[in-house]
N, C-alpha and C positions, 0 to 999 in steps of 0.2 A: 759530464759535458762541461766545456767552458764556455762563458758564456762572453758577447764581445761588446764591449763600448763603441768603441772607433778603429777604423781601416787604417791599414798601412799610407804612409803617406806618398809612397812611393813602391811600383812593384814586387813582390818581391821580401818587401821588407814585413817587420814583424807589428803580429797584430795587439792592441791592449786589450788585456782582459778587464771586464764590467767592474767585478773585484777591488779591483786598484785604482782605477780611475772614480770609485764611489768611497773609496779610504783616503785621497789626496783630495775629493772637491770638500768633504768631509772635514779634513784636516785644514786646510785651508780657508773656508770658513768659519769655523771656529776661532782658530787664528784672530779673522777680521774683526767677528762680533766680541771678541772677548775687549776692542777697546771700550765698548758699552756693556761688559758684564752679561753679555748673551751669547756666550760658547757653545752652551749646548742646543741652542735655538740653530746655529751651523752646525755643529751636528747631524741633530736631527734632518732639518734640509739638504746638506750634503750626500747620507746616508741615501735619502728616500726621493732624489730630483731624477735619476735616471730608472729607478726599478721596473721601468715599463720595455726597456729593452732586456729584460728576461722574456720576451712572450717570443714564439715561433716564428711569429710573422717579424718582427724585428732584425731575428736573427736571419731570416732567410733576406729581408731588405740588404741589410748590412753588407750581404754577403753575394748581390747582387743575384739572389734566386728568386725574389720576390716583389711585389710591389713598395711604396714608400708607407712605412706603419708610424700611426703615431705613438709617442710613450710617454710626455710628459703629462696625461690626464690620472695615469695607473698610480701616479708617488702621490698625487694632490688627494685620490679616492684613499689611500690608503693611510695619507695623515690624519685625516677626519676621521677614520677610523679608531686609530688610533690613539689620536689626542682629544675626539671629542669634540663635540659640535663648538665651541669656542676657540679653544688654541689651536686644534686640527684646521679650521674653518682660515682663519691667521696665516699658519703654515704653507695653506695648500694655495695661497694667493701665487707666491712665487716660486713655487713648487711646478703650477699650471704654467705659472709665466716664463717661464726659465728660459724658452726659444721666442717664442711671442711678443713678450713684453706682459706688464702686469694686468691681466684681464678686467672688464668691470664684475662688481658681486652679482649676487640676482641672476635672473634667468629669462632676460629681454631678448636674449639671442643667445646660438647654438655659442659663442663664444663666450659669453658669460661665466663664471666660475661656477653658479650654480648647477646651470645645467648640464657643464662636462663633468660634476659630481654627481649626477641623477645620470649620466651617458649609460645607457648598457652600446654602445657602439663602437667602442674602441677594442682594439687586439687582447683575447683573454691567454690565461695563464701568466702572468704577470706576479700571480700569487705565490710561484715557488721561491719567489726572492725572501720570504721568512726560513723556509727551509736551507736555500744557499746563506743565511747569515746566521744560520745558528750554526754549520757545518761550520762554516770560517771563523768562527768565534768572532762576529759583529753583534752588537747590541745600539739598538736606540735608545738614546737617552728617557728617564720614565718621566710621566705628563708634570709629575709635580716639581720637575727639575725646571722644565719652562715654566710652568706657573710662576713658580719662587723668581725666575729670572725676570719675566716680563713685570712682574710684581715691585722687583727691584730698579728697573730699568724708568719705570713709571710714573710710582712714587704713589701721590694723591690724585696723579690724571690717570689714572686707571680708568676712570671711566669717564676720559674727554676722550669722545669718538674720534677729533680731529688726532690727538696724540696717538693713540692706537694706530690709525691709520698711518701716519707717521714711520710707526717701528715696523709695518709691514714692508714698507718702503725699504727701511734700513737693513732687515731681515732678506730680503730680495737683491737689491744691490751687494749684498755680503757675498751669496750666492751665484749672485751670476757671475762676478768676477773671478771668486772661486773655481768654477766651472770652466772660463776662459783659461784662467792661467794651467789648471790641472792638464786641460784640452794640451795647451801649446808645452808643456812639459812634454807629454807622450808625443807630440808630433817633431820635437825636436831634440827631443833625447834628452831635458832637462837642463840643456845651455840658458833657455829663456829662464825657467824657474831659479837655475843658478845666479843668473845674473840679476832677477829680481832678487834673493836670499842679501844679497854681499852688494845690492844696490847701490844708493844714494847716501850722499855725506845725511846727516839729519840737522836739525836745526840749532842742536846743543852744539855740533861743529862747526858750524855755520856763522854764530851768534861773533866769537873772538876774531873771525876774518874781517866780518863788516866794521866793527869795533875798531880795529887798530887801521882801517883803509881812512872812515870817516872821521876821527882821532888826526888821520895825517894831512886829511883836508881842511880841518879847521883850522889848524897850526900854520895853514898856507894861507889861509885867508886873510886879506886887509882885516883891521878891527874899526872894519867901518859900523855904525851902530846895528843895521840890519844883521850883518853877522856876526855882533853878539849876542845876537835875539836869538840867532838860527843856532847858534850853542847853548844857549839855553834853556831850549826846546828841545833840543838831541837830550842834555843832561835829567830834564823829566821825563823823557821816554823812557831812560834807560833806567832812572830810576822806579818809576809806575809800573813797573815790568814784573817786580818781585810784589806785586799786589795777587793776590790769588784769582783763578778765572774768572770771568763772567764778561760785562759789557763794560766797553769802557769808551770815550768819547774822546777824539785828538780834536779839538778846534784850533786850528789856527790862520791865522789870516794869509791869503795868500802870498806867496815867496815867503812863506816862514821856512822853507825845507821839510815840507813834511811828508814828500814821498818816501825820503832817505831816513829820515825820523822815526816813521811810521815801522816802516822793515826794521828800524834797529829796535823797537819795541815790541815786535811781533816775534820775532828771533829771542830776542833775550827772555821774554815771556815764556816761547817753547823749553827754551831751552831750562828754566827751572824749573818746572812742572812737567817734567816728559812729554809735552805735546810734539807731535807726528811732524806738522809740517803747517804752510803757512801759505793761504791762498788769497790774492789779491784779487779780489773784483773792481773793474774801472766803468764808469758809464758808456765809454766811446771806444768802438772798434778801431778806430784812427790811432790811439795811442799805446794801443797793446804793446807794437812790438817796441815803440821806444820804451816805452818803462820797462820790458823785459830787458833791456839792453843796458838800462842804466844798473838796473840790480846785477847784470852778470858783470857790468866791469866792477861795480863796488866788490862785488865776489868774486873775482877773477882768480884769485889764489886760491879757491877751495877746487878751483877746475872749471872746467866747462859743462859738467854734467849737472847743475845743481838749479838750473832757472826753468821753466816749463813755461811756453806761452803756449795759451789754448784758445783756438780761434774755431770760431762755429765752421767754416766752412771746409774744415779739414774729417767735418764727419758726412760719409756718403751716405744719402738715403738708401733706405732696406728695399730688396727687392719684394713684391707682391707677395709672393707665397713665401715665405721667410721663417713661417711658423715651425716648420720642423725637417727643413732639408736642409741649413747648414750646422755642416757637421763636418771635423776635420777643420782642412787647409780653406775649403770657403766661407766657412762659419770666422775663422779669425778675421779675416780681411775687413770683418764690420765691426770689429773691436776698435774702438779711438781711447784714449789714453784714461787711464783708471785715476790721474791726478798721485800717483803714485811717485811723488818727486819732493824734495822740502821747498822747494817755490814754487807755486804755479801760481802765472798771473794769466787771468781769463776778466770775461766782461759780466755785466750784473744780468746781463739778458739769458750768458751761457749758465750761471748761476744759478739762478731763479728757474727758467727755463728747466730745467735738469732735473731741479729739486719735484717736479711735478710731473717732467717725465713718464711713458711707461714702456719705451722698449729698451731692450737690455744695452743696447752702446751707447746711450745717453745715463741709464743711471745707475752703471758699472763702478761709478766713481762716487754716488753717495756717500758709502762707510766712510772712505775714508775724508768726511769732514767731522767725523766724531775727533774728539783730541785733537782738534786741529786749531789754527786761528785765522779767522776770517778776518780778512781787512775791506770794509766796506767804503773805495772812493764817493768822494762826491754825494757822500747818503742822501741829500735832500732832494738829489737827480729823482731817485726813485716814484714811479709815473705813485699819482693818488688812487689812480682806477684799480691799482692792485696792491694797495698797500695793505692792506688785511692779510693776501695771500701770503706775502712776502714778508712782514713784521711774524705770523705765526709761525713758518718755516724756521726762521732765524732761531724765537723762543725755544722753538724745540731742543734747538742745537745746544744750544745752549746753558738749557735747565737740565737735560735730558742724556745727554751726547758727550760733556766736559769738552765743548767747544769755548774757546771764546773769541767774543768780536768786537773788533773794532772801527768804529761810526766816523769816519773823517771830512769833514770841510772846514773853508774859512767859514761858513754860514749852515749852522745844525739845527735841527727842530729836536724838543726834545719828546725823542719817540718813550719814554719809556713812561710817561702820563704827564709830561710838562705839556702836551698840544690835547686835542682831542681826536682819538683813534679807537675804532673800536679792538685791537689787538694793541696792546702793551708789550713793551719788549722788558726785561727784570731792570730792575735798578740800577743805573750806571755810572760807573767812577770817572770823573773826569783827570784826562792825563797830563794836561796843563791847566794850572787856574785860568778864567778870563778875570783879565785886570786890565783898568783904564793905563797901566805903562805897558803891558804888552798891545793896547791896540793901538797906543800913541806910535810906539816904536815901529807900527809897519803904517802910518797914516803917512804915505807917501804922494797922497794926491789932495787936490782942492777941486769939488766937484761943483759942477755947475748945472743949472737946469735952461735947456736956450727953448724949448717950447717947439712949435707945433715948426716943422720945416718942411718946406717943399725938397725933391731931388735935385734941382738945379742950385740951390741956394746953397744946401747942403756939398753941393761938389764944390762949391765956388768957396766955402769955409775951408774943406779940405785940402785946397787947390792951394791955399794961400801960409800952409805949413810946411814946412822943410820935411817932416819924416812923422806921420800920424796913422792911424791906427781906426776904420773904423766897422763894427760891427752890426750887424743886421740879423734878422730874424729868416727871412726867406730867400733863397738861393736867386729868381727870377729879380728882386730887389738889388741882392749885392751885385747882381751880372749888369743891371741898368746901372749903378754908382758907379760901378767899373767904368764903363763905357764915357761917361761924364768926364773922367779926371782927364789933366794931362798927361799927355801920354808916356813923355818920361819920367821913369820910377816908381810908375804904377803895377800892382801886383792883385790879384784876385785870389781867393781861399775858400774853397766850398766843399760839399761833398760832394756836387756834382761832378769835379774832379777825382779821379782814381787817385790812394793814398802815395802813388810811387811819381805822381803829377804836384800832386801836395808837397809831397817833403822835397822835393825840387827848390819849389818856390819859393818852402821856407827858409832854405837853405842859403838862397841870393839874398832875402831880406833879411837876414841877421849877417850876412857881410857885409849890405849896403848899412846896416846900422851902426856896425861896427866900426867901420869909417866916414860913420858921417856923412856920405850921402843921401841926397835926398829918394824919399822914398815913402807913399801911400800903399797902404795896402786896405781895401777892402772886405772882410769876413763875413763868413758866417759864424753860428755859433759853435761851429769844430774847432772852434782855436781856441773857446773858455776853459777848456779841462788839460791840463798836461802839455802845453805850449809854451815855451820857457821863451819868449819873446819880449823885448823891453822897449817901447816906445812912449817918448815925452809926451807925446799928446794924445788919449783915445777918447771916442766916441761911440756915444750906445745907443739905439734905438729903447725905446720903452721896452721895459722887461721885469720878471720877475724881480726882486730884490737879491735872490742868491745870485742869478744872473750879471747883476749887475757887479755885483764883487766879484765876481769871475773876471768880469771883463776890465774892471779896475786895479786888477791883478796883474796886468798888462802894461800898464803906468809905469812909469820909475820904478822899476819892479825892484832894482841894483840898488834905491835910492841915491843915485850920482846927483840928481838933481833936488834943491830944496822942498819941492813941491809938482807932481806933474799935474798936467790939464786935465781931468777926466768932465765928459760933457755926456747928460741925460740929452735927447729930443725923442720927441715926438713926429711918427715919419706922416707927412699930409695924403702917404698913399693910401687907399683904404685897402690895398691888397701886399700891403708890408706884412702882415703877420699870417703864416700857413694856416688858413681857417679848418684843416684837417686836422691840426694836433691842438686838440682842445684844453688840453689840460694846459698847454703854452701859452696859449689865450686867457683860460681862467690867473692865471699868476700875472700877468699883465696888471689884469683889472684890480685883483688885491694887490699890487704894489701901489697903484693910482688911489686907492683907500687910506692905504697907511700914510701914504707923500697928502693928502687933504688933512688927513686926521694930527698930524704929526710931521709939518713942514719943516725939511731943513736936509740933511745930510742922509739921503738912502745907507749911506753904508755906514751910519751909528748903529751899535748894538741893540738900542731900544726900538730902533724901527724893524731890525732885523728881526728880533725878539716879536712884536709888534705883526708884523708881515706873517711868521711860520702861524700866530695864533687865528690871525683872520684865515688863512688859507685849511687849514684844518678843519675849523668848525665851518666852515662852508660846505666841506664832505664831509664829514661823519651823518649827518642826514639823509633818511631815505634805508630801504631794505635793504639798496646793493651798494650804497655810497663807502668807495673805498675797497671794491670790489665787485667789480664791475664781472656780471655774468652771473655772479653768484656762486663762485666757485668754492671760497673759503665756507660760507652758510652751509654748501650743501656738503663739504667734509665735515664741518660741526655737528650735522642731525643724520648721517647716515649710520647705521648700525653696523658693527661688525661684518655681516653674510650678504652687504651688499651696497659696499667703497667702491664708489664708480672712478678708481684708477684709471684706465683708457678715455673716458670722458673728461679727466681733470686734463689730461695731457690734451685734450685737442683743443679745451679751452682756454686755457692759461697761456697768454701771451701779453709776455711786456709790452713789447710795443705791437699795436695795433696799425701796421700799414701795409697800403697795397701794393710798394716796391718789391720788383723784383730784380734781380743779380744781370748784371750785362757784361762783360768782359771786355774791353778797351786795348786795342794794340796801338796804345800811346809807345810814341819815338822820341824819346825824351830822357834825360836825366845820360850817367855813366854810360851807362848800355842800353843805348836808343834800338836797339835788335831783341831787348832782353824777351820784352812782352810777346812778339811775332813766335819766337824760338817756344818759350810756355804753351803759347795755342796751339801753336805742329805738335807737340808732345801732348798738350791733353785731345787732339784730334788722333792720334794715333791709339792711345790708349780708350778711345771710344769706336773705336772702328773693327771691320772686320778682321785684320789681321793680330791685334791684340787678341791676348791668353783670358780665356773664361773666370770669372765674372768680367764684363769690361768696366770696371771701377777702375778710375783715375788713383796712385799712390795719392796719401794724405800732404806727403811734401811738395808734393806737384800742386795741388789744392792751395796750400798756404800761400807758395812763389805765386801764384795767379791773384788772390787777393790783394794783390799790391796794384793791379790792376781793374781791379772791381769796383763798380758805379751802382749806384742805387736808380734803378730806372721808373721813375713811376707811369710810363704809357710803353711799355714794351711792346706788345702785339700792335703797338700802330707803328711803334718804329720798324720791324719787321714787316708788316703790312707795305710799310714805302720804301722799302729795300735800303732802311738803315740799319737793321742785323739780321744775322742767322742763325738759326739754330744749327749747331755741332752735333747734335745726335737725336737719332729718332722719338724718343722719347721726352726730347724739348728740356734740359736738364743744363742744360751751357749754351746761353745766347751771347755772341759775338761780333762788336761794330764791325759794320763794311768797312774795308779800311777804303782810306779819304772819302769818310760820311762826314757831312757838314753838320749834321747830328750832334758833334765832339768838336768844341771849338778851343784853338790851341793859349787861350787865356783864361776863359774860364768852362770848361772841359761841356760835359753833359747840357744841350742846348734846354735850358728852365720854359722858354715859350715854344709852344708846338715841336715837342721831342718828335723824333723822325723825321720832318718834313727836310724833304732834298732841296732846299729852297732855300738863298744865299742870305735872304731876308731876316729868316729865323736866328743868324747867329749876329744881329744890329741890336744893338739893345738899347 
């Protein structure tokens, strides 16, 4: 008898036998795990993830004789078997999880890993698959092959539960991807798997394109003193490159070039040590797609296939029962991108996020951050409530993985035991020294402190500069500043704004700056990370102290001028700071510590230095300080047979808000039609005439984000008929078009979203 994996994908056509499709997930996992020395750990799981479709009831589902049968509990019962109540126990995590996502341990529910190991309720005869693989001359790797590997893999955390749990992870992620790609070979005749084989340039090709591009940029450049700093800084990246793996730390002040910098050390880095690929995490969804854009033009000669931006919203939620019906052509369509590229640049939320994951299209793309290098923007972004989780993750990668990562700001805390944390990241090289001539060479401002201002005063300051710059903490704050200025050459910048509203506007303000007219612009803090904007004069509401070099980064950024203005205040509003993100609050108050303790210039090193140490030991106190939930503690004391995987994933959230996604048919920019044209098209592909499943394409997904608003009272705006929902299931809400809701200066109305009321957009 032969037995079947998967249906024809079309009538007619031919079926794959069990056989081959458990020799190719097999083969292909091994592959993945061998960049961590854990071949035979894919093996094994390749081998034994489908063995459950040998049982009758399978075969008759398959074959449309029978009901839907499960079979990923028969490989998980039979690795235990197998391997033994510890590495079988290990194995059988992702083995159970392979359709599902990774179960918790224990036996608190029928879903649990234990208790589908104690099931007698699943479809029998499963057991001739010993006999079908001795007939084929298959063998499973023997227990003391994974022992020796995981042994190897581990080191001396053998028995840190957190690490353990860890390599389950990476063992599962090997897996499922395996299983993905095996899948879409047989359903496409092996063009897919071809074309992954003969893929992507990697990063050793990669490395001499960026080289000779940024080489032809410097030789362009004025030798004005900033950009000899910014070659100077290129020339230690590329030298610190040939430093062997681990962590390594880029500080440099803002406008040193260190997006461009960073890539040519990450690159040149891969490229001596055979590392994979090189993946950029940014704090801000806002700038994904330009920094993807800046690295493909820098790499424009290796081709166009060489940059990957990954955007959260290009991955469709699973449907309810998900656990064991896709199979085939509808199980792919929830596959999102395995990171399978030598650049991908994604955010720290899809990062992080991921890494704690437990259903298979979020953490498909684990493995491959083994041999990889992580570039971490913005490090001191990262929220405190999860810095446990997220400093441990990293560790692993690490120590564990032959990852390595890179820490980048003008303002770094030093995670590796310079602050107080309870999770240490290993020892870090730095890749440029900090010397008082590199930070003379970017003091491109003289900073001031004007104290406690009202919003009237404050505009009337504003009002009386030709072209300034000034930043704010809350959306409903900069939309009132706004409101205050004159009206010509005023500009507004928020997130309330959709990012294809944003890049509009900043688009006029860097030609108005360019020629010198006059021109105010008002912010929020989406312009501190990745805004390559240059005005004489900015202003900062109280703020953290990295904050504040963010925004003073924004100064005579070019240094054209001797000195620009940068001005600290203090806003008289008491609802100037979003009392919802606390953690922006707490950084406030310890900038206002160190500026008592140590009056003078926020943005000297010693304050800077001074600021990360108060802010730290402020949270490291307390059971959950620094991990909020207690998500990292309870992967630290969970034992092997019962890693609450599914629980870590429902806890773990970066950011903690109750926004949710609105979609905006803003008329504006090039193609003022563009956004109206996306919602016909993701209204069609939710509707009854769209092909089953009705999942929107991922590219369609992305083009819409351009138009995505972070809504915080959505069901009241729909409540008063300022949106709709697009499909039954409430999954794509969209403004009424001409909702007063959406105001065409500063977009997303900050006071009483929804209200149809001309009032709400006066500020």
């Amino acid at each position: 008898m032969i037995y079947w994996a998967h249906s024809p994908p079309e009538e007619g056509g031919q079926w794959e036998a069990l056989e081959w499709h458990l020799r190719r997930t097999a083969a292909l996992a091994r592959r993945f795990m061998r960049a961590f020395d854990a071949g035979n750990w894919g093996i094994a799981a390749g081998l034994l993830h489908d063995i459950g479709k040998y049982t009758e009831a399978f075969q008759n589902y398959i074959q449309n004789q029978g009901p839907r049968a499960e079979h990923s509990t028969a490989g998980a019962k039979e690795a235990k078997r197998l391997y033994g109540d510890t590495l079988g126990h290990l194995l059988a995590y992702g083995i159970a999880g392979h359709h599902a996502g990774l179960p918790d341990g224990g036996s608190k529910n029928d879903n649990a890993l234990l208790s589908r190991l104690k099931s007698r309720g699943i479809p029998q005869g499963y057991e001739r698959w010993e006999e079908e693989f001795r007939a084929k001359g298959i063998g499973c790797p023997a227990p003391d092959l994974l022992m020796k590997e995981v042994l190897a893999v581990l080191g001396e955390a053998q028995n840190d539960r957190f690490a353990v749990g860890f390599f389950v992870r990476m063992v599962f992620s090997a897996l499922v991807d395996a299983d993905f790609l095996a899948t879409e070979w047989f359903l496409d005749r092996g063009k897919g798997l071809a074309r992954w084989e003969g893929r992507h340039q990697n990063p050793a090709a990669l490395a001499p394109v960026l080289r000779a591009r940024l080489d032809a940029m410097t030789a362009g450049a004025p030798p004005t003193k900033v950009n000899v700093q910014r070659a100077e800084i290129l020339t230690a990246c590329r030298e610190a490159a040939a430093q062997p793996p681990g962590v390594f730390t880029l500080q440099v002040p803002t406008g040193g070039g260190k997006t461009l910098s960073s890539l040519s050390f990450a690159l040149e880095h891969a490229a001596a040590y055979g590392l994979e690929r090189v993946i950029y995490a940014i704090p801000y969804t806002s700038i994904i797609e330009q920094t993807a854009d800046v690295f493909r033009a820098a790499l424009a000669e290796a081709g166009d296939d060489v940059v990957l931006e990954h955007h959260s919203a290009a991955e469709p939620e699973p449907e309810k029962d998900d656990r064991e019906t896709l199979i085939g052509p509808k199980r792919l369509r929830l596959a999102t991108e395995n990171w399978d590229m030598p650049v991908i640049v994604t955010t720290t939320v899809q990062l992080f996020e991921s890494l704690y994951a437990s259903r298979t299209s979020r953490s498909r793309k684990l493995h491959n951050l083994a041999r990889s290098v992580i570039v971490l923007d913005e490090a001191q972004s990262l929220p405190m409530t999860q810095m446990s989780p997220c400093l441990a993750a990293l560790r692993e990668l690490t120590m564990h993985y032959g990852a390595s990562l890179v820490l980048c700001s003008a303002t770094l805390p030093a995670l590796d035991g310079g602050v107080r944390t309870k999770v240490s990241l290993p020892p870090s090289t730095p890749i440029v020294p900090q010397t008082p001539v590199l930070h003379a060479a970017f003091r491109r401002v003289e900073t001031e402190q004007a104290g406690k201002l009202d919003d009237d005063t404050l505009a009337d300051r504003l009002g009386e500069a030709e072209q300034a710059l000034c930043i704010v903490d809350a959306r409903k704050h900069a939309a009132g500043l706004f409101g205050r200025l004159p009206e010509a050459g005023r500009y507004h910048l928020s997130a309330a704004m959709c990012p294809a509203h944003r890049r509009a506007v900043l688009a006029e303000v860097k030609e108005r700056l360019a020629h010198g007219l006059s021109c105010r612009l008002v912010a929020t803090r989406v312009i501190e990370a990745g805004v390559d904007v240059d005005f004489p004069e900015v202003w900062r509401s109280m703020a953290g102290i990295d904050s504040l070099a963010q925004a003073a980064g924004r100064c005579n950024r070019e240094g054209r001028l001797p000195q620009g203005r940068f001005v600290v205040f203090d806003p008289a509003d008491p609802n100037a700071l979003p009392g919802v993100l606390v953690d922006l609050v707490r950084r406030v108050d310890i900038a206002r510590e160190t500026l008592e303790m140590l009056p003078g210039d926020p943005l000297d090193p010693e304050r800077v230095e001074d600021y990360f140490h108060r802010l730290f030991a402020m949270e490291v106190e307390g059971e959950y300080a620094q991990d909020i939930g207690g998500l990292w503690k309870r992967l630290c004391e969970s034992p092997a047979t019962d890693i609450p995987f599914r629980w870590a994933a429902e806890t773990f959230r970066m950011i903690d808000s109750p926004a949710q996604s609105l979609i905006v048919p803003w008329r504006g920019g090039d193609d003022p039609g563009k956004a109206a044209k996306l919602i016909d098209q993701l209204r069609w592909h939710l509707g009854a005439d769209a092909p089953e499943p009705r999942r929107p394409p991922r590219d369609l997904l992305r083009g819409l984000q351009a138009y995505t608003v972070a809504c915080y009272n959505l069901n009241r705006l729909v409540d008063t008929g300022g949106a709709y929902a697009l499909d039954p299931e409430k999954r794509f809400h969209v403004l009424t078009e001409g909702s007063l809701a959406y105001h065409p200066d500063t977009g997303l109305t900050a006071a009483g979203e929804g209200l149809r009321d001309p009032a709400a957009n006066v500020f």
